[in-house]
N, CA, C and O atoms as a Tripos MOL2 file, in Angstrom:
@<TRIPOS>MOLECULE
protein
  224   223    56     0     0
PROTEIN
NO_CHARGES

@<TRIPOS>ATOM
      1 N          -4.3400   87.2810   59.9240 N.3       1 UNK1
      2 CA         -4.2460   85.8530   59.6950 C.3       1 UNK1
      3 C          -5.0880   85.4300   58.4940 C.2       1 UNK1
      4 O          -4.6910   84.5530   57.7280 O.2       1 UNK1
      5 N          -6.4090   86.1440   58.3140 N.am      2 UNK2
      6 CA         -7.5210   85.4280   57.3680 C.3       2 UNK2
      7 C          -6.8450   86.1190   55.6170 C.2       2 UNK2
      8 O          -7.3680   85.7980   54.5500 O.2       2 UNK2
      9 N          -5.6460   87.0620   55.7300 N.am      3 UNK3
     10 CA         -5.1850   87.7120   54.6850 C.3       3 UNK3
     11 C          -4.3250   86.7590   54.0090 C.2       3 UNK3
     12 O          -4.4370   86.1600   52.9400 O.2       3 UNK3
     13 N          -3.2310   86.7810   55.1230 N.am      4 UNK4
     14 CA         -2.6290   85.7660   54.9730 C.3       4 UNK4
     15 C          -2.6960   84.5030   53.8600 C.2       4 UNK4
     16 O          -2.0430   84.3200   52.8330 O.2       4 UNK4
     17 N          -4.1250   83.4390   54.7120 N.am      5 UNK5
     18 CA         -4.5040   82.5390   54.2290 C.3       5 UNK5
     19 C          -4.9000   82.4170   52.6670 C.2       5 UNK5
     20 O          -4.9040   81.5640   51.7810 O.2       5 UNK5
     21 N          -5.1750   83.5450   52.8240 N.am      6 UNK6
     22 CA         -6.1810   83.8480   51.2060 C.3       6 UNK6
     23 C          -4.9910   83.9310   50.5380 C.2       6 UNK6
     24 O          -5.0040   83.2060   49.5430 O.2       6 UNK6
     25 N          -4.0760   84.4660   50.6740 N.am      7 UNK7
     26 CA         -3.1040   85.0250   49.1410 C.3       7 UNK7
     27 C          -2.1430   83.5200   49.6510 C.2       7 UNK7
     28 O          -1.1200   83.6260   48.9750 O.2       7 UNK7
     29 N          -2.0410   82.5000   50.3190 N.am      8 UNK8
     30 CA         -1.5560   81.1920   50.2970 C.3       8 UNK8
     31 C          -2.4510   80.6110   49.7130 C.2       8 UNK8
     32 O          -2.0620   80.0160   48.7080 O.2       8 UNK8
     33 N          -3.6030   80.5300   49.9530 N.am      9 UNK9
     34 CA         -4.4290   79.5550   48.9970 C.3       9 UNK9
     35 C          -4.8160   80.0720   47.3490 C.2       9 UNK9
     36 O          -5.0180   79.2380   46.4660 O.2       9 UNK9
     37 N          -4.8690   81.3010   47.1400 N.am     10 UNK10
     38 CA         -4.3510   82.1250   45.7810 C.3      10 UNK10
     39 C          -3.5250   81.4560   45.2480 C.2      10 UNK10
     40 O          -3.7150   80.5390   44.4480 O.2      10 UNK10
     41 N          -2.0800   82.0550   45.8380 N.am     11 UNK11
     42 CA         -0.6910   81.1970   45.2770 C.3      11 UNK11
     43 C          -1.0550   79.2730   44.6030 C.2      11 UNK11
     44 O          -0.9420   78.7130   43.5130 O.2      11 UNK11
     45 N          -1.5430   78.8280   46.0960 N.am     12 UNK12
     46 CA         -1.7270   77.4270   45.3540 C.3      12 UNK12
     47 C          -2.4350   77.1920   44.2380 C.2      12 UNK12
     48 O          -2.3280   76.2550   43.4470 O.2      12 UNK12
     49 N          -3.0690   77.9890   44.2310 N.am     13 UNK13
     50 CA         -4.6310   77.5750   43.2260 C.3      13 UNK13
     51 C          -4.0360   78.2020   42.1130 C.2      13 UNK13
     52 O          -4.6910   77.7990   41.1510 O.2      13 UNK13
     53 N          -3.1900   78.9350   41.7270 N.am     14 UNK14
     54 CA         -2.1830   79.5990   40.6910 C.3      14 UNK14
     55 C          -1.4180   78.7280   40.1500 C.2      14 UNK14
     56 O          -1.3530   78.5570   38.9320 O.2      14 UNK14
     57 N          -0.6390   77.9720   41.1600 N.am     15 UNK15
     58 CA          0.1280   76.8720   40.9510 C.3      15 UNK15
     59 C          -0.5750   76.0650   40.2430 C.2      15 UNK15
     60 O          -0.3080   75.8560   39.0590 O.2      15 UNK15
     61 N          -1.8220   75.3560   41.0240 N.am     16 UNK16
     62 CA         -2.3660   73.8030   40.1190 C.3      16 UNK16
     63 C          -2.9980   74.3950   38.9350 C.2      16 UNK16
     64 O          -3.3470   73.5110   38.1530 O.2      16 UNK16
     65 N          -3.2190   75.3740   38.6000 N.am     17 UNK17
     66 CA         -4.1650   75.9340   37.2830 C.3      17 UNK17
     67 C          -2.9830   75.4540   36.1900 C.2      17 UNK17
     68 O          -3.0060   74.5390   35.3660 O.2      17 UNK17
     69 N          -1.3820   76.9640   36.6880 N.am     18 UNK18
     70 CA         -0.5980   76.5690   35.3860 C.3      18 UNK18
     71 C           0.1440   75.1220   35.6190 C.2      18 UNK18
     72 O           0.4970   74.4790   34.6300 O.2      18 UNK18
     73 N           0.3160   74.7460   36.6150 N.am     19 UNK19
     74 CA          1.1810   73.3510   36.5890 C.3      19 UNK19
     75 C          -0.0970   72.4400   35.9700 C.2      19 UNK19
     76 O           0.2130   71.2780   35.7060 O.2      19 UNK19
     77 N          -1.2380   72.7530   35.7530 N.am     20 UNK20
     78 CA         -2.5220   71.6990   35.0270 C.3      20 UNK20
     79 C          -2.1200   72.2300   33.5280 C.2      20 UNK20
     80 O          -1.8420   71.2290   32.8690 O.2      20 UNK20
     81 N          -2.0050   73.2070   32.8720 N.am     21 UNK21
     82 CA         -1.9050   73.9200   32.1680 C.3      21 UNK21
     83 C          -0.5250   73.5130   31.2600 C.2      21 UNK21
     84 O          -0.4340   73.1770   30.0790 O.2      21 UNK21
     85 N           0.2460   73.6410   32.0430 N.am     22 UNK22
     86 CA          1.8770   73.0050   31.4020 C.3      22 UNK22
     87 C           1.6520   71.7190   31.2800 C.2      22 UNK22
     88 O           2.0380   71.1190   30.2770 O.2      22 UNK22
     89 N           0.9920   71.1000   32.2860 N.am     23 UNK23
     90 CA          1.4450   69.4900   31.4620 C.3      23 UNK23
     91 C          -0.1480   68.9560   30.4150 C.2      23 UNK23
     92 O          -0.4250   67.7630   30.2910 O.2      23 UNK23
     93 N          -0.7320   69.7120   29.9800 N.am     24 UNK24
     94 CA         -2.0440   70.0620   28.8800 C.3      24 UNK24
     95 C          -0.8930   70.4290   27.7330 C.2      24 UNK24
     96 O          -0.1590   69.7560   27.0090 O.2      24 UNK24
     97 N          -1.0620   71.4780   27.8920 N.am     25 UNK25
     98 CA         -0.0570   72.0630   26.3090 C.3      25 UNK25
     99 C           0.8460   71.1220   26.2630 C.2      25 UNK25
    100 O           0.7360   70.6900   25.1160 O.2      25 UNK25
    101 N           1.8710   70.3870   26.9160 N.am     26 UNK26
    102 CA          2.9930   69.2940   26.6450 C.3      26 UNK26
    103 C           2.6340   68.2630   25.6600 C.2      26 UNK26
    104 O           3.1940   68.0180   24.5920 O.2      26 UNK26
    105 N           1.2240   67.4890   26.3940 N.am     27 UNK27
    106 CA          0.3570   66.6600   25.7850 C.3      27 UNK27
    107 C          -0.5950   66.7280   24.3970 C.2      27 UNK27
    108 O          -1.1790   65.8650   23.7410 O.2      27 UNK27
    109 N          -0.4440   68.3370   24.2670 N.am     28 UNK28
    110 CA         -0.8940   68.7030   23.0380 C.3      28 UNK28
    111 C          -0.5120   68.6450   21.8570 C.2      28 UNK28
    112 O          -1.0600   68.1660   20.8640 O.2      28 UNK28
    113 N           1.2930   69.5910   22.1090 N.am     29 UNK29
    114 CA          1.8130   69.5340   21.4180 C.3      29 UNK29
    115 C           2.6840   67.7220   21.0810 C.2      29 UNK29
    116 O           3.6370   67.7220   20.3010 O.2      29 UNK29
    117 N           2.3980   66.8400   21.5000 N.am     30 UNK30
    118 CA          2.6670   65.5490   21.6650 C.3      30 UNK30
    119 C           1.8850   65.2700   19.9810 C.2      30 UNK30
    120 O           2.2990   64.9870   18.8570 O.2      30 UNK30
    121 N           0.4710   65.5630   20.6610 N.am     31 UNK31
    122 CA         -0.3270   64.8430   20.1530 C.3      31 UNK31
    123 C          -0.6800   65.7690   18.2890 C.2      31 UNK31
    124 O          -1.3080   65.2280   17.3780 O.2      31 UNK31
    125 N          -0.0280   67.2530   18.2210 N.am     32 UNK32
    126 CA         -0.0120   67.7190   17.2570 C.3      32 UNK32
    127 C           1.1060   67.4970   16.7680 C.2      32 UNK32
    128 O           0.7910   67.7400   15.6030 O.2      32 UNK32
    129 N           2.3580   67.1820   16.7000 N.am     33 UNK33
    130 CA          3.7300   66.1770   16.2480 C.3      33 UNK33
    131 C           3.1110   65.0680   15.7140 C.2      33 UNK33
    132 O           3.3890   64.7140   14.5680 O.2      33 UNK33
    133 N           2.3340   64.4880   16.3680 N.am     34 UNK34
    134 CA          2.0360   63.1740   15.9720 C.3      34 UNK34
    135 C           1.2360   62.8740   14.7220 C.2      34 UNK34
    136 O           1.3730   61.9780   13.8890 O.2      34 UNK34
    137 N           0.2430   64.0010   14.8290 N.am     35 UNK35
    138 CA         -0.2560   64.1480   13.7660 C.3      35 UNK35
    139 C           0.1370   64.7430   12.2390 C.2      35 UNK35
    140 O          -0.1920   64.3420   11.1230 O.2      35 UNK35
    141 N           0.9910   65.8840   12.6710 N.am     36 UNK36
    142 CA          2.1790   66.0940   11.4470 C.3      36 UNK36
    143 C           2.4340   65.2290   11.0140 C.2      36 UNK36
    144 O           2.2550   65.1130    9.8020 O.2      36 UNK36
    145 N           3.2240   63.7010   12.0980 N.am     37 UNK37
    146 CA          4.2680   62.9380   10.6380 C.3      37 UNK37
    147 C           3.3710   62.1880   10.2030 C.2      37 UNK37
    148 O           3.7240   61.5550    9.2090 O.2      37 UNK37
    149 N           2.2020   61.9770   10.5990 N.am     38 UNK38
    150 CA          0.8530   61.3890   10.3390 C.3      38 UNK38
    151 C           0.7130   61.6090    8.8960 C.2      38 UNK38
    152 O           0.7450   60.8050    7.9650 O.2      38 UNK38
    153 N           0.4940   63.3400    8.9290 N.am     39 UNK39
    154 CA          0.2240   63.8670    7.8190 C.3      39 UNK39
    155 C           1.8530   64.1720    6.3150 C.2      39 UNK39
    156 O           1.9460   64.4790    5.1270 O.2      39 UNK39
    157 N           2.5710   63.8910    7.2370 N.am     40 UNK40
    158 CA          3.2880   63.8880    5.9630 C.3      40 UNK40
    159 C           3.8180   62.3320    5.9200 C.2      40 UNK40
    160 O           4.5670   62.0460    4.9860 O.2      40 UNK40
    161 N           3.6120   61.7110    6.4960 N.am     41 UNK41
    162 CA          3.5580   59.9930    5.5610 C.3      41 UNK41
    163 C           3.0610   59.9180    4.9050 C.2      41 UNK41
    164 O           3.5750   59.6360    3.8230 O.2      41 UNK41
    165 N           1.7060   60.0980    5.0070 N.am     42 UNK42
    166 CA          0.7690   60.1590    3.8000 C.3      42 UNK42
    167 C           1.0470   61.2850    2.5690 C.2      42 UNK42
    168 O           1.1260   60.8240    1.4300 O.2      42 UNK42
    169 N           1.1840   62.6020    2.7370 N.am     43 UNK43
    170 CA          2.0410   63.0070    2.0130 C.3      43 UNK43
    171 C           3.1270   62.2100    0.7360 C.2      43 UNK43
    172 O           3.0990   62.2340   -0.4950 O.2      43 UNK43
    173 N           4.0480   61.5290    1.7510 N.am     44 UNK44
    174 CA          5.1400   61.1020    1.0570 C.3      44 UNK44
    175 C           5.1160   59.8040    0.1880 C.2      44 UNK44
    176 O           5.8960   59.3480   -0.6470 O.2      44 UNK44
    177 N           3.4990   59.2350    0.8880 N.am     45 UNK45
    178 CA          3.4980   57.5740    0.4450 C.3      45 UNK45
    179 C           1.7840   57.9930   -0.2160 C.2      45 UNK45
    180 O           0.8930   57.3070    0.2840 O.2      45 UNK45
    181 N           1.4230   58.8330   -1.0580 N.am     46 UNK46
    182 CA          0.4920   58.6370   -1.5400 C.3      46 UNK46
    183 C           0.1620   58.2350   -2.4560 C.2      46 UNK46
    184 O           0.9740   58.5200   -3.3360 O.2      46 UNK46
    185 N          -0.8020   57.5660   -2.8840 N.am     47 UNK47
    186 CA         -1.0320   56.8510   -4.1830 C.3      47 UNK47
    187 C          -1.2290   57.5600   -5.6930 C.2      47 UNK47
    188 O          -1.6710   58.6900   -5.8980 O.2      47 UNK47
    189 N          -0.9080   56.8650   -6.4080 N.am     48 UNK48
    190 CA         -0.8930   57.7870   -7.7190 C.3      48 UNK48
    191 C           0.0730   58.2690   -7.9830 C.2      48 UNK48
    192 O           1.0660   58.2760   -7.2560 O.2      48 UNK48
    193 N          -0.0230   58.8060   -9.1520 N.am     49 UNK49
    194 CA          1.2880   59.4910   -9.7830 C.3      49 UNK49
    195 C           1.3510   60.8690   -9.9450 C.2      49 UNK49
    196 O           2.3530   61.5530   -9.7340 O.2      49 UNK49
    197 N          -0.0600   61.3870  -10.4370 N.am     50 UNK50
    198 CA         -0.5940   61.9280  -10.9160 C.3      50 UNK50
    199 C          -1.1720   62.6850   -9.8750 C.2      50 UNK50
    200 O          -1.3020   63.8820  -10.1290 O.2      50 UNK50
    201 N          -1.5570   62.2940   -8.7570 N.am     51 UNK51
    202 CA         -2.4710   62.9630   -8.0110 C.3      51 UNK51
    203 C          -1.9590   63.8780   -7.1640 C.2      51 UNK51
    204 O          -0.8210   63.8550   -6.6950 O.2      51 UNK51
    205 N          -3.1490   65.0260   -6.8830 N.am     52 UNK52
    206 CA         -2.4070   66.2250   -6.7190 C.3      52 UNK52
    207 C          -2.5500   66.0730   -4.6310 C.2      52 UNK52
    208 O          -3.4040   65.5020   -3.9520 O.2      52 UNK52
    209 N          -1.4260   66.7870   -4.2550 N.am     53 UNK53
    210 CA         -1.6870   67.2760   -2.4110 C.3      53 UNK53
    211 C          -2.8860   67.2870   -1.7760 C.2      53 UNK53
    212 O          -3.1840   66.6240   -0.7820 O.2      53 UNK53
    213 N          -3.7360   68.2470   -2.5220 N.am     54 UNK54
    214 CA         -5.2310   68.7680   -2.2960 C.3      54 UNK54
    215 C          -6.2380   68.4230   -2.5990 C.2      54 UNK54
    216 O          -6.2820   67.8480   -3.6860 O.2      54 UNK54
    217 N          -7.6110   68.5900   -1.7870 N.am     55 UNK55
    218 CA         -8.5400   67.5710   -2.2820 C.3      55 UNK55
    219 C          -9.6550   68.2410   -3.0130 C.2      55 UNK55
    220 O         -10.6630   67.6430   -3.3930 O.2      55 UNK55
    221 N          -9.3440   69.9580   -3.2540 N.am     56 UNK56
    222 CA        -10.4750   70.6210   -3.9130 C.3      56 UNK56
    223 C         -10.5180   70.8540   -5.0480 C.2      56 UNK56
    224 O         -11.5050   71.4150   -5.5260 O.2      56 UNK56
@<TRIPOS>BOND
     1     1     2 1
     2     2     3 1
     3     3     4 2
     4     3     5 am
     5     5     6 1
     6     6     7 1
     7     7     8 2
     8     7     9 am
     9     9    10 1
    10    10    11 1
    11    11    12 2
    12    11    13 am
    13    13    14 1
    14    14    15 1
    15    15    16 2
    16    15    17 am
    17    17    18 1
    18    18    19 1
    19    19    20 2
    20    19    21 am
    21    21    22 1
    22    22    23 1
    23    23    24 2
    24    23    25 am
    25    25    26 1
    26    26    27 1
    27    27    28 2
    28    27    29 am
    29    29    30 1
    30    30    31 1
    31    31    32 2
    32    31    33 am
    33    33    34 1
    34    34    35 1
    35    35    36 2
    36    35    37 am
    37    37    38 1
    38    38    39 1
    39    39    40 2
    40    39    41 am
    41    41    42 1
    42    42    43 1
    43    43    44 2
    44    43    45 am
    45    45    46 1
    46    46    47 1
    47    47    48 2
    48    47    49 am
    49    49    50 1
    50    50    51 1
    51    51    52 2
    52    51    53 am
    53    53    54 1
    54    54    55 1
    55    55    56 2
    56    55    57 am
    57    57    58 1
    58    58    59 1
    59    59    60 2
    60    59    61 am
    61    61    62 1
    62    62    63 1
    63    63    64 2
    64    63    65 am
    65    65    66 1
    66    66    67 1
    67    67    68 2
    68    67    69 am
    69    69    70 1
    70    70    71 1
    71    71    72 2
    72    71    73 am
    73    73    74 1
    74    74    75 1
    75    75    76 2
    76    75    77 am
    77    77    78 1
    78    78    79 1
    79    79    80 2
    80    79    81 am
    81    81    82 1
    82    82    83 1
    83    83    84 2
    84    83    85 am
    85    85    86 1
    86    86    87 1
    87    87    88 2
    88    87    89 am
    89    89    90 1
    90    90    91 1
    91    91    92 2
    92    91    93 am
    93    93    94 1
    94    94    95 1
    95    95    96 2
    96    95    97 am
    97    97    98 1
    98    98    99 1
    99    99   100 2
   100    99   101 am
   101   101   102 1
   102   102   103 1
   103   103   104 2
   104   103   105 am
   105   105   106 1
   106   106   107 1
   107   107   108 2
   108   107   109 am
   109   109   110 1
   110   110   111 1
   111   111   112 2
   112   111   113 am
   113   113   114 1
   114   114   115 1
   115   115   116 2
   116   115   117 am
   117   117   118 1
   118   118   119 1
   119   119   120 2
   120   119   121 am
   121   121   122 1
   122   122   123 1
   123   123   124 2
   124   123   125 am
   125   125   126 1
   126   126   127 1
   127   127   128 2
   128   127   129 am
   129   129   130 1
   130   130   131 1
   131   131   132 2
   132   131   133 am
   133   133   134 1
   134   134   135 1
   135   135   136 2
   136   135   137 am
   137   137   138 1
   138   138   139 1
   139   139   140 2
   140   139   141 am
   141   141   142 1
   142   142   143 1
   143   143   144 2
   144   143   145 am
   145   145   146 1
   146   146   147 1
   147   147   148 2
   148   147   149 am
   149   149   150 1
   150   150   151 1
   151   151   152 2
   152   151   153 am
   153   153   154 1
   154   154   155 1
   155   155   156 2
   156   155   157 am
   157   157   158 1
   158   158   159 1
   159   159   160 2
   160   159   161 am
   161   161   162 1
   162   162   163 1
   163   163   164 2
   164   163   165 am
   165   165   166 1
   166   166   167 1
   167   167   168 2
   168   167   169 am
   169   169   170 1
   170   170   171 1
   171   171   172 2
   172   171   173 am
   173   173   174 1
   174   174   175 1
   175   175   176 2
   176   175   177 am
   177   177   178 1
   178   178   179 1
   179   179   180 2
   180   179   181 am
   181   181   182 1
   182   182   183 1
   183   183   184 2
   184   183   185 am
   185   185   186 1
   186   186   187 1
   187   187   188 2
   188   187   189 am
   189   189   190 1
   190   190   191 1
   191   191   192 2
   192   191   193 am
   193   193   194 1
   194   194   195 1
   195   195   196 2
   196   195   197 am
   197   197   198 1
   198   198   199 1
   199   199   200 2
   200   199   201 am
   201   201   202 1
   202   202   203 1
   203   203   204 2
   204   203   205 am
   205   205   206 1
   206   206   207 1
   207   207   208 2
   208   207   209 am
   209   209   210 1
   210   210   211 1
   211   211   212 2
   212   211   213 am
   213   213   214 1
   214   214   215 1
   215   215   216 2
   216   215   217 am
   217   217   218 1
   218   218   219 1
   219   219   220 2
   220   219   221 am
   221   221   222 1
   222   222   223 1
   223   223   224 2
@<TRIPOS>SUBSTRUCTURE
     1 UNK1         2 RESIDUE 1 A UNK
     2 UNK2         6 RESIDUE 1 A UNK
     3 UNK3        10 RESIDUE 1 A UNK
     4 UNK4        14 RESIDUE 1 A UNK
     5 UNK5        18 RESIDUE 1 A UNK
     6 UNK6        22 RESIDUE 1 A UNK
     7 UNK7        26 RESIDUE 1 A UNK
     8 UNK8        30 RESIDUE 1 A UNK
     9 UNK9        34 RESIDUE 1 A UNK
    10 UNK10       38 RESIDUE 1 A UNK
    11 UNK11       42 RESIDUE 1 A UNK
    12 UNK12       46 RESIDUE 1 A UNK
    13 UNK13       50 RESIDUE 1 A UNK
    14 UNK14       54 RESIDUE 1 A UNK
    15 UNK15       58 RESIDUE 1 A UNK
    16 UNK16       62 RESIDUE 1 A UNK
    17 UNK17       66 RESIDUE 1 A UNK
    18 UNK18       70 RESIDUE 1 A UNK
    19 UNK19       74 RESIDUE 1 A UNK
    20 UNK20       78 RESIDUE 1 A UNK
    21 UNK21       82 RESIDUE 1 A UNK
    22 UNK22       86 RESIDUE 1 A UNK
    23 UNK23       90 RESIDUE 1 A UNK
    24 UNK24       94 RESIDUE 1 A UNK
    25 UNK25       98 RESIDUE 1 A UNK
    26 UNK26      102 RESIDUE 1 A UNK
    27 UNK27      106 RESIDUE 1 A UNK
    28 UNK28      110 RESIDUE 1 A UNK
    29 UNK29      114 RESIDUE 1 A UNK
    30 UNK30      118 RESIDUE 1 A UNK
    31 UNK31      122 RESIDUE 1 A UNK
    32 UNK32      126 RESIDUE 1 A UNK
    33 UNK33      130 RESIDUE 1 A UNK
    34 UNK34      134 RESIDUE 1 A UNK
    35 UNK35      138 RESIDUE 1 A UNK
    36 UNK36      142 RESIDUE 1 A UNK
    37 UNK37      146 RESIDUE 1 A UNK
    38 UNK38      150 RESIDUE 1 A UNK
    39 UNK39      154 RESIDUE 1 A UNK
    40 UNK40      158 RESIDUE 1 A UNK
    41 UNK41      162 RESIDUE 1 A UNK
    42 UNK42      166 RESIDUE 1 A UNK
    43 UNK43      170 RESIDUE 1 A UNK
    44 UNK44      174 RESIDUE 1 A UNK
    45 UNK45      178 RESIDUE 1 A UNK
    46 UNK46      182 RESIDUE 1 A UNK
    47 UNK47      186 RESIDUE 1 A UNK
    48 UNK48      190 RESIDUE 1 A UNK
    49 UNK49      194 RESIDUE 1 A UNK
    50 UNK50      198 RESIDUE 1 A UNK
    51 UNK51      202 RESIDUE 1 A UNK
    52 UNK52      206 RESIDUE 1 A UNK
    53 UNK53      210 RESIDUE 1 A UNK
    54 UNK54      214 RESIDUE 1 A UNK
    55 UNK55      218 RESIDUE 1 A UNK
    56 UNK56      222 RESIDUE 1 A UNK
């Protein structure tokens, strides 16, 4: 019975790690999209004529 229990509460605790895990990376990659078109607006709408992509 106490075997049992353990590899059920294993399983769960497996579960909430990657089901915590999947909806983390979802939210990540959300939030790294976001920052892309972030970064290429600015890109596309930058000032100058002349001025170069890079800042070194």
């Amino acid at each position: 019975m106490e075997v049992s229990m353990g590899v059920v509460l294993l399983v769960l605790l497996l579960a909430l790690i990657f089901g915590g895990l999947g909806f983390a990376l979802h939210w990540l990659w959300i939030i790294a999209i976001v920052f892309f078109l972030a970064w290429l607006a600015g890109f596309a709408f930058r000032s100058g004529s002349g001025s170069r992509w890079y800042r070194w």
